[in-house]
VOMIVEX-546617 format. One record per residue: residue in one letter; y negated, z, x of N, C-alpha, C in turn. Coordinates in steps of 0.02 Angstrom, whole numbers, padded with zeros to 5 digits, always signed. Each point is the difference from the previous one (the first is absolute). Example, Ala and Ser with C-alpha at 12.3 -4.5 7.8 and 13.67 -1.06 7.14 Angstrom:
% VOMIVEX-546617
A+00284+00390+00660-00059+00000-00045-00060+00000+00045 S-00053-00036-00018-00059+00003+00042-00055+00037-00039 
% end
This chain:
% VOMIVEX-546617
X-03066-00072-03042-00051+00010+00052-00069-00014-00030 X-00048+00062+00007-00063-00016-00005-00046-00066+00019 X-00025-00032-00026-00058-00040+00025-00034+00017+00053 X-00032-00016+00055-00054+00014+00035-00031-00054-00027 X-00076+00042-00016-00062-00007-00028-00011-00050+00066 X-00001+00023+00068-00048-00015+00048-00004-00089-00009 X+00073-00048-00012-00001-00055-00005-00006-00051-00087 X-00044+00039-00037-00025-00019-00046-00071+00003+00019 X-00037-00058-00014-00077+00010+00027-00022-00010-00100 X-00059+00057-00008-00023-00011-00052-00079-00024+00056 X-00013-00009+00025-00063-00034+00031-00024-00072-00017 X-00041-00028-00006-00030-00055-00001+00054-00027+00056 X+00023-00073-00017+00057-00025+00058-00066-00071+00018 X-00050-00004-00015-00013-00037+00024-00069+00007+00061 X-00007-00033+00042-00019+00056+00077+00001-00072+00036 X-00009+00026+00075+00022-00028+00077+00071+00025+00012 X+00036-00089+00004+00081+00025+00025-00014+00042+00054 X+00035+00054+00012+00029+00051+00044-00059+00052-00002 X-00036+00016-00042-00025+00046-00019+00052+00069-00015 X+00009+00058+00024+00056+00047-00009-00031+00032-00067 X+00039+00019-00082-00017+00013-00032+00033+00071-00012 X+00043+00021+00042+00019+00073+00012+00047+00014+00050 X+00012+00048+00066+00015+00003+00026+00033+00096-00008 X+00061-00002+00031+00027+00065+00025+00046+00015+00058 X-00007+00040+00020+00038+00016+00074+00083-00002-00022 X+00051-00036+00022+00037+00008-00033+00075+00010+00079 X+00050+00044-00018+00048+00028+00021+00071-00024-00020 X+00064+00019+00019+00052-00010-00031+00031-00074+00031 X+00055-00009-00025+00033-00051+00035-00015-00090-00010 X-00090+00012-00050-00026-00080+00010-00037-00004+00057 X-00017+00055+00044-00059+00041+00046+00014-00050+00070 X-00010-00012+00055+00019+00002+00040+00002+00041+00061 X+00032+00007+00039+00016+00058+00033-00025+00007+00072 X-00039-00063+00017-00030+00021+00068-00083-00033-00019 X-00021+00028-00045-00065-00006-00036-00022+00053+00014 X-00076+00019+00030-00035+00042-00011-00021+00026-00076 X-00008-00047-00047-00018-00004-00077+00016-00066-00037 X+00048+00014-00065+00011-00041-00030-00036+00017-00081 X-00040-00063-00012-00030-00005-00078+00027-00030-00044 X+00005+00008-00051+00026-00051-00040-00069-00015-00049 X+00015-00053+00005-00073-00033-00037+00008-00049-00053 X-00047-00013-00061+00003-00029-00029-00067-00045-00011 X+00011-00062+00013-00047-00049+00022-00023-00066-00055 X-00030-00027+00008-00035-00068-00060+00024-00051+00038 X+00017-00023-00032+00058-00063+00018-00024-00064-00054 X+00037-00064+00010-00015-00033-00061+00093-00027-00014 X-00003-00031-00041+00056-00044-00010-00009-00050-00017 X+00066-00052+00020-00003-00056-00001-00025-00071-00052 X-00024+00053-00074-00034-00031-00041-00076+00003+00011 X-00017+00043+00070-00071+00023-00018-00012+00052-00016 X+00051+00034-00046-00006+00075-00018-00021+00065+00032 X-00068+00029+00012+00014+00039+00028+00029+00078-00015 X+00042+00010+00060+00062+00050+00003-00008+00052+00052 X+00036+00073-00029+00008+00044+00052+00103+00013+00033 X-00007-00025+00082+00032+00015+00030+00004+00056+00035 X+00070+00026-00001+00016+00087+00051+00026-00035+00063 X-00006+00057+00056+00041-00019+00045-00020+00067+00052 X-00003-00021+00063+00002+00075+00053-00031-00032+00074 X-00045+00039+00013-00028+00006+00055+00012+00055+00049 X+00010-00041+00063+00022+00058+00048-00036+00001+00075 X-00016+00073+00011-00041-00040+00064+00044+00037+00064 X-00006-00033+00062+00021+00018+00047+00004+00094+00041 X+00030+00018+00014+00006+00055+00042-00048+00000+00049 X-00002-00031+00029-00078-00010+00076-00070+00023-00048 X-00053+00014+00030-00052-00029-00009-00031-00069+00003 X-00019-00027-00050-00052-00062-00010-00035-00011+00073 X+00026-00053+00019-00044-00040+00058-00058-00011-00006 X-00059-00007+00057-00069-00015-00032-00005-00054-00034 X+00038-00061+00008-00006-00070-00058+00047+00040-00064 X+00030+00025-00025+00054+00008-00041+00057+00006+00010 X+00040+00005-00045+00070+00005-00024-00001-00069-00010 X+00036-00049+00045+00035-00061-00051+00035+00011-00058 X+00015-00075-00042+00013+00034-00081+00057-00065+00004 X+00078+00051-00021+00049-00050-00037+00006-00005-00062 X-00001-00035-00044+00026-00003-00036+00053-00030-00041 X+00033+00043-00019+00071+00005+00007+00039-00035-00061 X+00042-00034-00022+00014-00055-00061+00079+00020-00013 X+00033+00037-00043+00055+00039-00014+00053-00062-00030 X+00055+00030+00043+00064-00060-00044+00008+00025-00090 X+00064-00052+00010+00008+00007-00088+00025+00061-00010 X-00028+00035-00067+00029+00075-00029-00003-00010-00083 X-00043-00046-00037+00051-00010-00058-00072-00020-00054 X+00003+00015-00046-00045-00010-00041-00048+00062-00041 X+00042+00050-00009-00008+00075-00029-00072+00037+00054 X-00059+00029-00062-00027+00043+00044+00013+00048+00064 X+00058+00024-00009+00031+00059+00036+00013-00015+00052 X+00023-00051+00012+00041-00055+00050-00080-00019+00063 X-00033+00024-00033-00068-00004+00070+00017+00048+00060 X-00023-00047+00051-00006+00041+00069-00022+00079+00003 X-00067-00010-00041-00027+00087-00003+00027+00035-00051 X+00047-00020-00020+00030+00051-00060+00075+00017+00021 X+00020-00013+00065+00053+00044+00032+00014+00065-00010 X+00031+00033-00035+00015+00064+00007+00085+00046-00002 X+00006+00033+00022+00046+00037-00001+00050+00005-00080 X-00026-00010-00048+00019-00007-00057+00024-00049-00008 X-00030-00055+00011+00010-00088-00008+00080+00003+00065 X-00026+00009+00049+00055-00005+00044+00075+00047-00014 X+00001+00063-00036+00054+00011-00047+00035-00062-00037 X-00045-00024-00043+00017-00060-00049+00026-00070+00006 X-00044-00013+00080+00003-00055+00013+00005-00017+00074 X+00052+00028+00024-00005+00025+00102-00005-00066+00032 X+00025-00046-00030-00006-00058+00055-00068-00035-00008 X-00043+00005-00072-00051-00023-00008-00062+00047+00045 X+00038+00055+00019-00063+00050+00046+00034-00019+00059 X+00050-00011+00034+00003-00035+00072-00025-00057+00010 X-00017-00051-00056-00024-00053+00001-00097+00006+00039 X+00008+00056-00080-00063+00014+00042-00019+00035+00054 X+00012+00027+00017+00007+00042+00076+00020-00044+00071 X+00052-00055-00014-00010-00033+00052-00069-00039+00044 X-00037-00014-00026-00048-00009+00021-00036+00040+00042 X-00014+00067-00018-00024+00053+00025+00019+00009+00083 X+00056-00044+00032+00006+00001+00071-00061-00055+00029 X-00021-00042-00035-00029-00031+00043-00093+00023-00019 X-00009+00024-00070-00058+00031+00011-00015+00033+00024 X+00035+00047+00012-00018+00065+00043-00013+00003+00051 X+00052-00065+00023-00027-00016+00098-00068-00019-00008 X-00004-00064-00055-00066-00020-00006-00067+00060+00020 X+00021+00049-00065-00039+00064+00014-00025+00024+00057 X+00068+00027+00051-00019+00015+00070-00021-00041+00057 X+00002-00068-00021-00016-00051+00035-00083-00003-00003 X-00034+00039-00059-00069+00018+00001-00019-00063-00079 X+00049-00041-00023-00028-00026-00064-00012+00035-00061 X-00036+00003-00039-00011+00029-00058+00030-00069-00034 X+00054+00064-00075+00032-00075-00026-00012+00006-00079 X+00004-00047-00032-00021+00001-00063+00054-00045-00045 X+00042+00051-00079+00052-00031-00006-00018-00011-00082 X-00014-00053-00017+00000-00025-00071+00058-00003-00033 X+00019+00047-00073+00039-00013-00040+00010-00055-00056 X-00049-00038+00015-00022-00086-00026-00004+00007-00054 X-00039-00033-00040-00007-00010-00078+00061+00008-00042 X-00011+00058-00019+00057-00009-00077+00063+00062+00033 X-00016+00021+00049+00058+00065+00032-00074+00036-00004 X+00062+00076-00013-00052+00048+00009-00042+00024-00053 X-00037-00042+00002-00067-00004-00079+00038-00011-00065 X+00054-00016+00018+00010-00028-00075-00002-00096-00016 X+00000-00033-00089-00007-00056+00020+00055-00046+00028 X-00002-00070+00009+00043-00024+00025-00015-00011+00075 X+00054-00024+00048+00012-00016+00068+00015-00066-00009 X-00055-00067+00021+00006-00032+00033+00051-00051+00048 X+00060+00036-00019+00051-00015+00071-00020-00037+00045 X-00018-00016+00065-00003-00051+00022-00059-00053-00001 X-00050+00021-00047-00062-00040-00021-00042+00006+00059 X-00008-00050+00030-00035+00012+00084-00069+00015-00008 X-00037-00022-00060-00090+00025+00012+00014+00088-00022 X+00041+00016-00050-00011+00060-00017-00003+00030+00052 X+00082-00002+00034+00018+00051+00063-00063+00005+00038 X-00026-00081+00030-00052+00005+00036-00052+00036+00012 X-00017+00011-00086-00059+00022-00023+00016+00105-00005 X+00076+00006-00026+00009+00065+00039-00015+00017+00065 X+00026-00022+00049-00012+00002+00073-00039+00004+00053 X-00063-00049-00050-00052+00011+00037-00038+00030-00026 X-00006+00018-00064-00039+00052-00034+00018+00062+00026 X+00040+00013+00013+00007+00089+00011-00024+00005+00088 X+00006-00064+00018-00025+00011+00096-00080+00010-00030 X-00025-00030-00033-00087+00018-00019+00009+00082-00033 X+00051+00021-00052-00017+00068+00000+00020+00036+00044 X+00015-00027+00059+00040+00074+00041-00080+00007+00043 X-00027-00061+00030-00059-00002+00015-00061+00053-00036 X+00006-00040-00064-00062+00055-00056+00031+00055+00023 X+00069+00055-00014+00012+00045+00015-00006+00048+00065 X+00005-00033+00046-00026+00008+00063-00010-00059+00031 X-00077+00029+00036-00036-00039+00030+00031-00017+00065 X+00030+00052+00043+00038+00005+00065+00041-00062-00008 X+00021-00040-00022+00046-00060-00018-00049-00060+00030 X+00018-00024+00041-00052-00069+00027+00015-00057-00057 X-00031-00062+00030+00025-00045-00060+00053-00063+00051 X+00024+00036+00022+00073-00036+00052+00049-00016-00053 X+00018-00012-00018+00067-00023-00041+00071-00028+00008 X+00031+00005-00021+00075-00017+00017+00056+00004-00059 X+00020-00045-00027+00027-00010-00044+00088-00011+00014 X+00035+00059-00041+00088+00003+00020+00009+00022-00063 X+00071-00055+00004+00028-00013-00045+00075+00007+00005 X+00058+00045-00047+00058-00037-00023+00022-00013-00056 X+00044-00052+00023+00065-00023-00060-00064-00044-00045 X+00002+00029-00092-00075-00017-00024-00046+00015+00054 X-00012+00054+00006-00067-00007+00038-00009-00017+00070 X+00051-00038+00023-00001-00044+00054-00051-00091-00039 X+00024-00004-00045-00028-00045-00031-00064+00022-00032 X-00009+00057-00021-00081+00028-00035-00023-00022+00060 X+00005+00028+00058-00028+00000+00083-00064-00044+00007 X+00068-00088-00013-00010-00044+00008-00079-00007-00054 X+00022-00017-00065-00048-00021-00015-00065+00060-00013 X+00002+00033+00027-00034+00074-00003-00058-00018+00065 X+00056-00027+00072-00066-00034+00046-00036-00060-00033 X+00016-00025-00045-00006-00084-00027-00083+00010-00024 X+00011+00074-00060-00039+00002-00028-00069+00052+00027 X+00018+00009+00058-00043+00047+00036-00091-00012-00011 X+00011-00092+00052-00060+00008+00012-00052+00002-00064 X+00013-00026-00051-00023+00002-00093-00007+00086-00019 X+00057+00009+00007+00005+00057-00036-00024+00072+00047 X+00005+00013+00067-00037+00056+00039-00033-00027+00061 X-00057-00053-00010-00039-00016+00065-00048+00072+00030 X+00018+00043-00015-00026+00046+00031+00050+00022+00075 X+00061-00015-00018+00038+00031+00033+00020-00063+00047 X+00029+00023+00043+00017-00050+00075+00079+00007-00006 X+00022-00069-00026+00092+00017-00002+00027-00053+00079 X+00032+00061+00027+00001-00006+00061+00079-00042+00008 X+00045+00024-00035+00067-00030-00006+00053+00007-00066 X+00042-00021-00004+00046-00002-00081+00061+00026+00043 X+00047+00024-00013+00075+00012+00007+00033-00009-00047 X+00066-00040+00007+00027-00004-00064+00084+00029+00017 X+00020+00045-00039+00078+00017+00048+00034-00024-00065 X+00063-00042+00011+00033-00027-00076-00021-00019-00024 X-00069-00057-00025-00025-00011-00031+00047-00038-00039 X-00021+00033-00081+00030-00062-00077-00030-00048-00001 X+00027-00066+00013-00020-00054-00031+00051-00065-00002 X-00022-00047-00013+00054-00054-00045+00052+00013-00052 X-00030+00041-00043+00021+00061-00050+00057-00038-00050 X-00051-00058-00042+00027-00044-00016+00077-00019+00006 X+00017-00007+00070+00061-00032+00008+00066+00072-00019 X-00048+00040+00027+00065+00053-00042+00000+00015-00065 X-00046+00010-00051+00013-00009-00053+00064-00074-00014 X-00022-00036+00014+00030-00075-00025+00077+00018+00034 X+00009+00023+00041+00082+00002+00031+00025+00066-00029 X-00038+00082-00026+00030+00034-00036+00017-00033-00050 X-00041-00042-00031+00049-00012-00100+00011-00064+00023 X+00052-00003+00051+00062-00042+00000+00035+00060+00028 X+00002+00046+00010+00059+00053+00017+00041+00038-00045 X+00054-00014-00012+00036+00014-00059+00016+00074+00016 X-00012+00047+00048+00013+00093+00007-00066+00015-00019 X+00024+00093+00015-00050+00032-00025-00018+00027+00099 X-00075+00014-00002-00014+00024+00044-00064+00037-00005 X-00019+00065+00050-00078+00028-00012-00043-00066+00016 X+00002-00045+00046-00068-00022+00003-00003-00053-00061 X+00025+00004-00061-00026-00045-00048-00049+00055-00044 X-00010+00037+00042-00046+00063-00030-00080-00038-00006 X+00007-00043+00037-00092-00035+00021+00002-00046-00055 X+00021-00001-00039-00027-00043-00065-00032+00028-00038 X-00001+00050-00041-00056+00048-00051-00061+00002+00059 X+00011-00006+00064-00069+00021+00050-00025-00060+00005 X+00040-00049+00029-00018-00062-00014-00037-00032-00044 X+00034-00004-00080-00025-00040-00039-00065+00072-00032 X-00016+00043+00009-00022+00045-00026-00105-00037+00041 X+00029-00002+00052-00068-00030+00075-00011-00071-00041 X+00032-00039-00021+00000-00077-00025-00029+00022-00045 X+00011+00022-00052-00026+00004-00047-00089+00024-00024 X-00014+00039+00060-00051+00006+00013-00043-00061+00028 X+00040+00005+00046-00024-00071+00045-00039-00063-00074 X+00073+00002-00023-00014-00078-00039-00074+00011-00065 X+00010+00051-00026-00066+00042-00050-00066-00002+00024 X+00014+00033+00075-00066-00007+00023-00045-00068+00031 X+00064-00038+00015-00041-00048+00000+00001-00085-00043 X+00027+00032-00059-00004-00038-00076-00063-00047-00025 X-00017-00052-00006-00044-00039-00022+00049-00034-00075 X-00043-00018-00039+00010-00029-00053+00069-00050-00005 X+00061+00010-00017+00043-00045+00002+00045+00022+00064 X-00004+00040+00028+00038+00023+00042+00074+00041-00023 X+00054-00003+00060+00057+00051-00057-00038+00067+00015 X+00002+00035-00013+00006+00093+00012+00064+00026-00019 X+00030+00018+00054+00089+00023-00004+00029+00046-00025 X+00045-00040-00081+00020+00045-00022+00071+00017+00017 X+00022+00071+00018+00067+00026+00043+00051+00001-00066 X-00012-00002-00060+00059-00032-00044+00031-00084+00004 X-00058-00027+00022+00024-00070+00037+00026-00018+00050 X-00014+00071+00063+00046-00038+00067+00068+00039-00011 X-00003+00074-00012+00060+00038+00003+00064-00019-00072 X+00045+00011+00019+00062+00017-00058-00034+00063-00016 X+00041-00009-00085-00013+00058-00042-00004+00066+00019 X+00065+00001+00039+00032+00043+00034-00047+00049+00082 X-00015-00062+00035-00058+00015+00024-00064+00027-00024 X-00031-00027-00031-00067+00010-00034+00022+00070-00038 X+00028+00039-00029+00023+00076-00010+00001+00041+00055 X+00008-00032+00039-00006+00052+00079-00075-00016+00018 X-00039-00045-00015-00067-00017+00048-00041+00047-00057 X+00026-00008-00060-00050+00040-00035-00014+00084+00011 X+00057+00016+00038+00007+00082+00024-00014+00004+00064 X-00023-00071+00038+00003+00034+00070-00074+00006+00042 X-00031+00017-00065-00072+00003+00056-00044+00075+00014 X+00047+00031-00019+00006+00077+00032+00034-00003+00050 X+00056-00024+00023+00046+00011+00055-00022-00028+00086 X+00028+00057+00031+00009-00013+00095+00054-00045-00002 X+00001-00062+00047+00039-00022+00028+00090+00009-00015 X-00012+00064+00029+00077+00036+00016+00029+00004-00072 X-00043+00021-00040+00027-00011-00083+00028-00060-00018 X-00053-00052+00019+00024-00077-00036+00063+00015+00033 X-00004-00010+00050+00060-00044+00040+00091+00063-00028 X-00002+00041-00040+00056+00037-00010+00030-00043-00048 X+00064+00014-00006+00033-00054-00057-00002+00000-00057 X-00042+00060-00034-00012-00007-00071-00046-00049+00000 X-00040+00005+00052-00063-00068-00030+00007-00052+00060 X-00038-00026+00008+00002-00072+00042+00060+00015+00045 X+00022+00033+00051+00055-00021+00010+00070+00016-00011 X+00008+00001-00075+00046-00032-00018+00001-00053-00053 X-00059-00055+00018+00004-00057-00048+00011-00073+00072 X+00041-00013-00034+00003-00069+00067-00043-00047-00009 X-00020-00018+00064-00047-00050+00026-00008-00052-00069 X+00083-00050-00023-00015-00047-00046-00021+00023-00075 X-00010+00061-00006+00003+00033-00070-00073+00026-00035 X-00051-00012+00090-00052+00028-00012-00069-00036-00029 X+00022-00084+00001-00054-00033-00027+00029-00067-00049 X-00040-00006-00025+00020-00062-00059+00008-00054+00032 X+00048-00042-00034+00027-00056+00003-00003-00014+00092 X-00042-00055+00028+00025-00009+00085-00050+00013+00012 X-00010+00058+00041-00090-00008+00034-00022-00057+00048 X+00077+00016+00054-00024-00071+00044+00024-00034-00007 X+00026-00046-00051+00010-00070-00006-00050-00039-00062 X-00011+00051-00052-00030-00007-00062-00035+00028-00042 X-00057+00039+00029-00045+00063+00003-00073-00024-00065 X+00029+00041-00064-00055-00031-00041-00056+00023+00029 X-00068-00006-00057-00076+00005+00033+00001+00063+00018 X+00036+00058-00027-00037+00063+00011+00068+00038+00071 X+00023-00044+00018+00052+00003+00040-00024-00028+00066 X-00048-00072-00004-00039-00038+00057-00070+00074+00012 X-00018-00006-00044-00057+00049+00036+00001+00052+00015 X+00077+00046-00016+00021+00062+00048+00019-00033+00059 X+00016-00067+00036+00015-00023+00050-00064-00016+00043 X-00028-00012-00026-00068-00018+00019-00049+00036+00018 X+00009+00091-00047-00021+00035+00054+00028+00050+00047 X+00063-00027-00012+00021+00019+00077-00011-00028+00065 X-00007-00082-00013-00048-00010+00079-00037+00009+00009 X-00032+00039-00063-00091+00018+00029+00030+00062+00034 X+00043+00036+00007+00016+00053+00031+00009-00017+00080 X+00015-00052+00021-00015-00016+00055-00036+00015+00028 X-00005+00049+00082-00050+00015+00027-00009-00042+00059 X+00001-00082-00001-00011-00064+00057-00098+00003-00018 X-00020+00040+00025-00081+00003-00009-00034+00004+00074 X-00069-00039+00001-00033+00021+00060-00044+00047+00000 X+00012+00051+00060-00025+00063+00008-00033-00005+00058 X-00064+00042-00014-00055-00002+00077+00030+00049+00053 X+00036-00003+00012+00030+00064+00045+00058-00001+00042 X+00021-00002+00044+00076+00029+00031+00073+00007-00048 X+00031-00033-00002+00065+00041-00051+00057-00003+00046 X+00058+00055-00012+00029+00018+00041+00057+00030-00061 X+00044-00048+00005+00067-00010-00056+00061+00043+00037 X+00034+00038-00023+00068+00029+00023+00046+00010-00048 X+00065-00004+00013+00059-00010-00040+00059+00015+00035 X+00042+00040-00013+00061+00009+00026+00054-00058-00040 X+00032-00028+00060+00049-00058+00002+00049+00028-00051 X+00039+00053-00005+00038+00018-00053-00033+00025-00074 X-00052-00017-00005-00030+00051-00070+00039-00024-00054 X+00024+00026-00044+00041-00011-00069-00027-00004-00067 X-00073+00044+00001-00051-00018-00055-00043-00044+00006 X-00025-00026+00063-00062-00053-00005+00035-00053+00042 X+00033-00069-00023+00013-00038+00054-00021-00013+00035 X-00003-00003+00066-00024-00024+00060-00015-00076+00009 X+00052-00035-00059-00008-00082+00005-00080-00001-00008 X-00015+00023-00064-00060+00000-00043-00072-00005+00062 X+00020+00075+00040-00028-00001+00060-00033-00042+00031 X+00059-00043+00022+00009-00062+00038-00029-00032-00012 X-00007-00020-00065-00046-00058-00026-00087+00034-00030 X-00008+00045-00029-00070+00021+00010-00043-00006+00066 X+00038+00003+00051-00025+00002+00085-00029-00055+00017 X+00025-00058-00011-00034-00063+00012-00032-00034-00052 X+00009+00025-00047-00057+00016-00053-00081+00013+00005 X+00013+00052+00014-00072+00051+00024-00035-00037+00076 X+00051-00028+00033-00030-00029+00069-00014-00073-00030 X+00014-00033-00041-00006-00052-00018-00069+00006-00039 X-00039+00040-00015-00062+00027-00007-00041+00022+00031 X+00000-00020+00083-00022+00032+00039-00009+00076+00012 X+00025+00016-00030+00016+00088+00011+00017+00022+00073 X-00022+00056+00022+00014+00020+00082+00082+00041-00027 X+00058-00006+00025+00048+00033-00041+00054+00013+00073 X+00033+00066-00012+00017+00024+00061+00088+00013-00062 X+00056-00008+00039+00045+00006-00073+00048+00033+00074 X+00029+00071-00019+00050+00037+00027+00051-00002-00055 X+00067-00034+00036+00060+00037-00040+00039+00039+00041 X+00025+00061-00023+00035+00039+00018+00088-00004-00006 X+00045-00023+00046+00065+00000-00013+00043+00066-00049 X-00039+00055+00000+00036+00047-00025-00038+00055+00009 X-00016+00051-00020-00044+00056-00043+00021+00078+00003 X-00037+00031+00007+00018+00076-00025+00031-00008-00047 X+00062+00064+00013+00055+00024-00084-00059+00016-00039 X+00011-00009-00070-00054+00021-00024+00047+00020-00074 X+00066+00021+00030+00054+00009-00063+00014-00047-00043 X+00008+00020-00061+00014-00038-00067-00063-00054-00006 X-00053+00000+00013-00070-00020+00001+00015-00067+00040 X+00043+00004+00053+00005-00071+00046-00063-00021+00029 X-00002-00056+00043-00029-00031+00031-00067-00016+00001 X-00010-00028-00068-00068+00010-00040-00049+00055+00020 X+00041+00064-00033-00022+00048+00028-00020+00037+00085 X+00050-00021+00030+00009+00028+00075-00051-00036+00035 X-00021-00072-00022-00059-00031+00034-00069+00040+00008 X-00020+00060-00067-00045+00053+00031+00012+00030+00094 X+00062+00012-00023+00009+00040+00089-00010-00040+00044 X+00070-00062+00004-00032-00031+00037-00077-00061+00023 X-00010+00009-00045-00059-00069+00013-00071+00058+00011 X+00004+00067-00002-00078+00012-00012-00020+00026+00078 X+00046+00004+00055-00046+00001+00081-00032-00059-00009 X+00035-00077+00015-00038-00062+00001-00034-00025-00037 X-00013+00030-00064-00051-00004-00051-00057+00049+00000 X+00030+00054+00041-00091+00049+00015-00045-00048+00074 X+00044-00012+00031-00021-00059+00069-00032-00052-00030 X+00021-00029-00026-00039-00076-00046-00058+00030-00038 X-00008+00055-00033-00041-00001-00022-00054+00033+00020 X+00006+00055+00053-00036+00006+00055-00045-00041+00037 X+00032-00067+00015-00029-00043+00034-00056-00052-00038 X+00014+00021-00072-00031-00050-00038-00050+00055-00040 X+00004+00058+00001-00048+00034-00009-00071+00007+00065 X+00025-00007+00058-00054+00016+00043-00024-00073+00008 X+00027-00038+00003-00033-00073-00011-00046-00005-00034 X+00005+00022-00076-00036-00004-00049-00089+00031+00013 
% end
């Protein structure tokens, strides 16, 4: 497959975050379907060293006409899809979905609850986050990056059209139930132009930590030990970028087995759906995947992949409304985890509204996780309705 040029920026990358540094009308099955016009844009971003960076992603505006205040603006924070350029939201296509069908239902599930969004009169805006898309590495999980995706592209959907008020609303799953989070965190710093009216978080990842530490005590093979190359791939960044003199900076021949570390070295082209097949991560068992004991006896470069996994924690205070949902059966994001982020976030004075759902739209092979689009997005256009006209 050809390159598209459009997500290589030879431009000066350094600018005003969310400055749009090229934009095109774009079609096909990354598009959404009850959009009057979808762009795909490529925007000035920074990264988490400071670096400044160009992020892709897609702007879509509503079917109605623009109200005399505006189009309110979501912006929208995508679950996990893997590490590989291709594996971006706006790079959905008919080809990819030949190759990789469950990694294009992955992405497509979502598309039920934007679209209502759409006709509901929001203009929505979907960041393919640092390191998807463009090229580069992905972050996994690094909460200023995502952040700094998220709210950068709500400033270019703005530059791009003016019709966009500066109402805001920040939704999130799975990962980007957690980008969400610290995405409102970093709002008022990072876009005081804009008025963030509320956060949604559906599934949000967090207390990440504890599943790493209970996979490598699991002596099977399974897909979700697929989140380790994503995992330690985000740490590793994490720990570099914020390195002072005498610090570890994490080397992945120190946390992984041999055996491991041969698979991490190939997997930063790959979607999700790849890791997790049994030639690569899942078929290496849980105890096989890291050196000596992580959680009982975790050398230095073993403590500070642990270490930034609680920075992955999204227990942050946010100026805004948040409004948490989770289906009681989900099988990819525990619900325990849930449980305990909730009084977390209120234990920060956070205003926090938490729906669980006993059970979910079929959403097929995809499960629960998934089916929470169907069901959770009437009472999530209501909530955020109410916290948009407030605003």
């Amino acid at each position: 497959m050809l390159e598209d040029v459009f997500f290589v920026s030879s431009a000066s990358l350094g600018g005003v975050p969310g400055e749009v540094i090229r934009s095109r009308q774009l079609t096909g099955p990354a598009a959404l379907s009850s959009a009057s016009r979808n762009d795909l844009v490529l925007y000035r971003s920074t990264a988490v060293d400071g670096t400044p960076i160009a992020v892709s992603g897609i702007v879509a505006l509503p079917p109605a006409p623009a109200p005399q205040d505006g189009y309110p603006l979501v912006s929208w924070a995508h679950g996990t899809l893997g590490l590989g350029e291709k594996c971006a939201p706006s790079r959905d296509s008919l080809e990819l979905a030949e190759r990789l069908p469950e990694h294009h239902r992955i992405n497509q599930a979502p598309h039920v609850l934007l679209n209502a969004l759409l006709r509901a009169g929001w203009a929505v805006a979907m960041t393919d986050y640092e390191g998807l898309g463009t090229g580069g590495v992905h972050p996994y999980l690094l909460g200023e990056s995502e952040a700094y995706g998220v709210l950068d592209i709500a400033v270019a959907a703005r530059n791009l059209h003016p019709q966009i008020s500066t109402r805001l609303a920040v939704v999130g799953h799975s990962q980007g139930g957690q980008a969400a989070l610290f995405a409102g965190h970093h709002a008022p710093a990072r876009t005081p132009g804009l008025d963030l009216c509320a956060v949604a978080a559906l599934a949000p990842a967090s207390h990440i930590k504890d599943d790493v530490l209970a996979g490598s005590r699991y002596p099977g093979t399974t897909p979700g030990l697929a989140f380790t190359p994503m995992l330690l791939t985000g740490a590793i960044i994490g720990s570099t970028a914020g390195a002072t003199a005498g610090d570890t900076v994490i080397d992945p021949r120190q946390v992984l087995t041999d055996r491991a570390y041969e698979l991490f070295a190939t997997s930063g082209d790959r979607c999700r759906v790849e890791l997790s097949t049994t030639e690569l991560w899942g078929g290496i068992p849980g105890t096989e995947q890291f050196r000596g004991d992580l959680a009982g006896d975790p050398d230095p470069h073993q403590r500070e992949f642990l270490r930034q996994l609680d920075l992955t924690n999204p227990a942050l205070p946010v100026p805004a409304p948040i409004r948490i949902s989770h289906a009681q059966n989900d099988t990819r994001v525990a619900i325990a985890h849930t449980n305990r982020l909730v009084p977390e976030l209120a234990a920060l004075g956070n205003d926090i509204t938490y729906r669980i759902h006993p059970t979910t739209a079929d959403a097929g092979t995809l499960g629960p996780h998934f089916g929470l689009f169907t069901t959770d997005t009437p009472e999530l256009l209501h909530w955020l309705h109410q916290h948009a006209a407030a605003a």
